[in-house]
N, C-alpha and C positions, 0 to 999 in steps of 0.2 A: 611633443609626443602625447599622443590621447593618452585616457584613464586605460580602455582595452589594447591597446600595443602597449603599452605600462606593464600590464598584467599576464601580457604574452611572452614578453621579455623574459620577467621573475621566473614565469616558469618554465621558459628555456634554460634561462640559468640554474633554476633548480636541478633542472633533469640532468645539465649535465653534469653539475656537481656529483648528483647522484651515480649515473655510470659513469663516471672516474672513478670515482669508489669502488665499487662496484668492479671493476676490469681489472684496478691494483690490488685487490683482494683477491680475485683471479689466480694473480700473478706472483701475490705474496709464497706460495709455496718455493717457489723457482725462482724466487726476489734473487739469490745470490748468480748464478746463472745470466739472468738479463742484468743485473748491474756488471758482470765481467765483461759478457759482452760488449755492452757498453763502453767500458774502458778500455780493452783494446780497441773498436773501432777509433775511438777519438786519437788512442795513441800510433796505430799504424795507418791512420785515413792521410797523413802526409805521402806516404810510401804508395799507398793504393793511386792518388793521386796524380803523381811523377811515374809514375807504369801505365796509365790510361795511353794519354798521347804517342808513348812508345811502341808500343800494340796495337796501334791503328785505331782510339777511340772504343773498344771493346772494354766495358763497363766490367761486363761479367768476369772476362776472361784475367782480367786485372785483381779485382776481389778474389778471385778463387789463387791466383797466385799467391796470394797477401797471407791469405788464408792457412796456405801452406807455409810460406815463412814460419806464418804465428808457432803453427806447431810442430817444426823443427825447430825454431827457436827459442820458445816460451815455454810449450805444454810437455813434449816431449824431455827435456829436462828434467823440470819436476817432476814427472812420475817418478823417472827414474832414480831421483834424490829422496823422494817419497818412499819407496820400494826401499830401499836402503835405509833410511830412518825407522821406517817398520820395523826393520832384521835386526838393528840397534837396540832399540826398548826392548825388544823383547829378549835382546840375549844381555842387556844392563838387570832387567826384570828378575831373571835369573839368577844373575850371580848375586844380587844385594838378596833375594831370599835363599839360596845356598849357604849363605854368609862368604863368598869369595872377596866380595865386596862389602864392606864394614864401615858406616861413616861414622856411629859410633865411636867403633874405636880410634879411625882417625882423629877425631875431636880429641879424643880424651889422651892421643902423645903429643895432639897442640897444645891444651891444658896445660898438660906436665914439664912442657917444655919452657913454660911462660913464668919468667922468675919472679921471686915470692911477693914483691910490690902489687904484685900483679891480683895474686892472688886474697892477699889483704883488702883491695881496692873492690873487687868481686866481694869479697867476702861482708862488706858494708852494704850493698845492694840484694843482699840475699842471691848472688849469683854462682856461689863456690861450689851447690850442688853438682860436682860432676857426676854422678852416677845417676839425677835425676837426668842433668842436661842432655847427658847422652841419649838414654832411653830414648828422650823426645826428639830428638833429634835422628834416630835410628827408624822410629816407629814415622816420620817425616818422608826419611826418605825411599820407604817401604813404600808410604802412600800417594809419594809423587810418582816411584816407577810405575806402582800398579795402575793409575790412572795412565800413562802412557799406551803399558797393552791393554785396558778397557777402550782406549780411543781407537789403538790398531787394529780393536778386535771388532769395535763398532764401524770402521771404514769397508771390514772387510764383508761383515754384516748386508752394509748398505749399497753394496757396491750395484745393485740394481735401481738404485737410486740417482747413486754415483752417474751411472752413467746415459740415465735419461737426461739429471740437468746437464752432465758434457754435452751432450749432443744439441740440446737447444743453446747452449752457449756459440758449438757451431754453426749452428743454422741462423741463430739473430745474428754472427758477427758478418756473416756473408752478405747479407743484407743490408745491414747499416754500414759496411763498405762501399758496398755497390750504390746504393741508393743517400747516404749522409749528405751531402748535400743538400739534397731537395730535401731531407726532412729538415735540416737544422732551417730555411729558409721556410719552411711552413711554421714552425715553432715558433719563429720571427713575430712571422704576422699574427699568430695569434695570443702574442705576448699581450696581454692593455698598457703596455710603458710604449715611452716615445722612444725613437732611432739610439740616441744618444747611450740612455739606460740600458737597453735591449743588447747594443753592442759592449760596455760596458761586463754587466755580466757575465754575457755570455763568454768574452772574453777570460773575466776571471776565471769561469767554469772551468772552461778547456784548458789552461795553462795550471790550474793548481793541481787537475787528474794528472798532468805527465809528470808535470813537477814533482806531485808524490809518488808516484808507481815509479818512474823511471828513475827517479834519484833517491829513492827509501830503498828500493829492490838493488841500485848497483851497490850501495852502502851496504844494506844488509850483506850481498853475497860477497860483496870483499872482507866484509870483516869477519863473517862464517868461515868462510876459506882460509883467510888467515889462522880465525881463532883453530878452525881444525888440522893446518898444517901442525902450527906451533906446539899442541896438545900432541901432536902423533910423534913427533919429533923426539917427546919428553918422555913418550912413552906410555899416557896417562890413559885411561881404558875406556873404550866409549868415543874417540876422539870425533869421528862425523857424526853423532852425536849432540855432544856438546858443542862443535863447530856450529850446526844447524839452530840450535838454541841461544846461541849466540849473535847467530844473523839474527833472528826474532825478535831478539833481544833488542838488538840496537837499531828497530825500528823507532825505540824512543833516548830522543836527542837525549844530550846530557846525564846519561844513565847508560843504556846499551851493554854494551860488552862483558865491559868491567865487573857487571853483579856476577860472569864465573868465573872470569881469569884472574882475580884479584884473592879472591878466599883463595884458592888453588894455590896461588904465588907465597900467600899469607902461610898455609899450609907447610909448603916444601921452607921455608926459614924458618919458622917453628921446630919441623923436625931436623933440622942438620944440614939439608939438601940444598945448601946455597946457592951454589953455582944454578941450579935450576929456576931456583926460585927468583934471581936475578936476572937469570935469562928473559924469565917468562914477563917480570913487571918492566925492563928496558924492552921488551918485544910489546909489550901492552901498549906503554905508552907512546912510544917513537912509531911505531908501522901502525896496529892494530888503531890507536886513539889519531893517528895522523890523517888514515884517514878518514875520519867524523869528521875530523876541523877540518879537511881539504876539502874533500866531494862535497858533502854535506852543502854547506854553503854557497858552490858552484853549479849543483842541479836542484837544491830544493830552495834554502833560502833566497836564492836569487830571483827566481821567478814567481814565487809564490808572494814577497816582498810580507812575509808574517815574522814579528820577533820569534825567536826561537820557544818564548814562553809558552807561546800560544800552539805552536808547532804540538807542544808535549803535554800539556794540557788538555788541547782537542785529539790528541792520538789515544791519551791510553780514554778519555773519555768516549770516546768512536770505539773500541776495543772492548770498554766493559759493555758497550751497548749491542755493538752487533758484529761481536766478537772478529776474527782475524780482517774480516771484511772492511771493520772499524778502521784501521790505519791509513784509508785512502776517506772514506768519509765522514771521518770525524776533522780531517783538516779540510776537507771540502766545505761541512757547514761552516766550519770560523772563517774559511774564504770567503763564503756570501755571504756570512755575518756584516765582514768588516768592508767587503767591498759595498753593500746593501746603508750602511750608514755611513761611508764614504761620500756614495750620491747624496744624502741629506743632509750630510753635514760633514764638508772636506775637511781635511787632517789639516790641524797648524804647523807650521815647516819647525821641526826642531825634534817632534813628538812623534812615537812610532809610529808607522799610520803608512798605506801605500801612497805617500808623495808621488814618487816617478810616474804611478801607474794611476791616477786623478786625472778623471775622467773632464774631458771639454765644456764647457758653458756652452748653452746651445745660443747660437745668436738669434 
């Protein structure tokens, strides 16, 4: 290559460096929007797929079906759980500043209820303060509700916003339905890795998106559903609510559920309520905890082939960075972390590492 095709190179390279930049900064507003899109297309482009040929080849008319599914199946839902969690906080908002609702005083017939060992043991730690503890605790949970309706109040705010990025969610998904193929096969070629790597990755890519969306999301909503039958059942106030908080919750492995249903269980033995509070931790852990250990490792660790450390590490890490969004791509980077130094240096058989999923030697 001359010195001037050298030079012409660079600054093609440069240039395009530059509008990449450039186009994603564009786009950084409506980042969230084009990354769903996204993720459904990847996860319903099998379905779009299996409908082409049945339809006579009709590209369009296949995507626009898909499309419908998504939001009878997907978007539709949530609103409507959305809508409903709204009317929750804000009538939980309520009764904790009426004082209907008291955690306060809850705490403090735990307190009392807790025999004197107990409080001896507190009392070495400088933790015996109940009248400070409660205060904080009260003024706590004043300022978790109030943040709920500043959030429902800033949705309702934004809702012109709301629903520009909806609508370019549906317009990209239509598209990268209809047309995915051919894009993921130009992306291909303009990868600079060789066949083997290319397919590789790209592979990880696609399996760790459904793996987490599909098996965080069925995990989440069983264990929500659960946690809010079980919570309505008992009586307890707020229950879709805390069901919902719950799903959320137990997007991260090894923790989930447990941080409400377990104070609440803790609660009801505390104050007398045995039977309940019995109910609720044999319901916690046999249905509610069965299934994490069931599904869990049947739609996410299976496919994703990540120890579960890494699962929960890069979630709530994805989570503080780009908040709710975080639980699909914060395990997606540790996907192409680990599949990325896989290709350069395969896992030794014994030691966590995608064994199964160790990519070919090219011959």
């Amino acid at each position: 290559m001359s010195q001037s095709s050298s030079v012409h190179y660079r600054t093609f390279l440069l240039l395009l460096v530059v509008v990449t930049i450039a186009f994603g900064w564009l786009l950084w507003p409506f980042y969230g929007a084009v990354f769903w899109g996204a993720v459904l297309a990847i996860i319903f482009a099998p379905l779009q797929r299996r409908l082409v040929p049945r339809i006579g080849g009709r590209r369009n008319l296949a995507a626009l079906i898909t499309l419908l599914l998504v939001l009878l199946l997907v978007i539709l839902p949530l609103i409507v759980i959305s809508g409903s969690l709204v009317r929750e906080g804000a009538n939980l908002y309520q009764s904790i500043k009426s004082g209907q609702i008291n955690f306060g005083a809850y705490f403090q017939q735990a307190m009392e209820a807790l025999p004197p060992s107990v409080h001896d043991l507190l009392a070495r730690f400088d933790l015996a303060d109940i009248p400070s503890l409660q205060e904080k605790l009260s003024a706590g949970a004043m300022q978790a509700s109030q943040f709920l309706a500043t959030q429902a109040l800033s949705i309702g705010q934004d809702t012109f916003q709301f629903v520009i990025s909806f609508g370019i969610m549906l317009y990209l998904l239509f598209f990268l339905l209809r047309d995915g193929p051919q894009l993921s096969a130009r992306l291909k070629r303009a990868m600079p890795l060789s066949d083997m790597h290319k397919q590789h990755l790209l592979r990880k890519f696609t399996t760790v998106v459904r793996a987490t969306v599909k098996g965080n999301v069925a995990v989440a909503a069983a264990q929500g559903a659960l946690g809010g039958i079980i919570f309505s059942i008992l009586s307890i106030q707020g229950a879709l609510l805390w069901g919902v908080i719950m799903g959320f919750l137990s997007l991260l492995p090894a923790v989930g559920a447990g941080l409400i249903w377990a104070p609440v269980a803790i609660y009801f033995l505390l104050t007398g309520a045995t039977i309940k509070g019995v109910a609720l931790i044999l319901f916690g852990v046999l249905v509610i905890g069965m299934v994490d250990n069931v599904l869990r490792p049947i739609l996410v660790g299976k496919d994703t082939k990540m120890p579960d450390y890494v699962v929960l590490i890069s979630t709530l890490g994805g989570m503080a960075l780009f908040g709710l969004n975080g639980f699909v791509i914060g395990p997606l980077i540790a996907a192409l972390f680990m599949a990325s130094w896989d290709l350069f240096a395969p896992p030794v058989d014994g030691l966590p590492g995608s064994v199964e999923d160790k990519p070919r030697a090219e011959k």
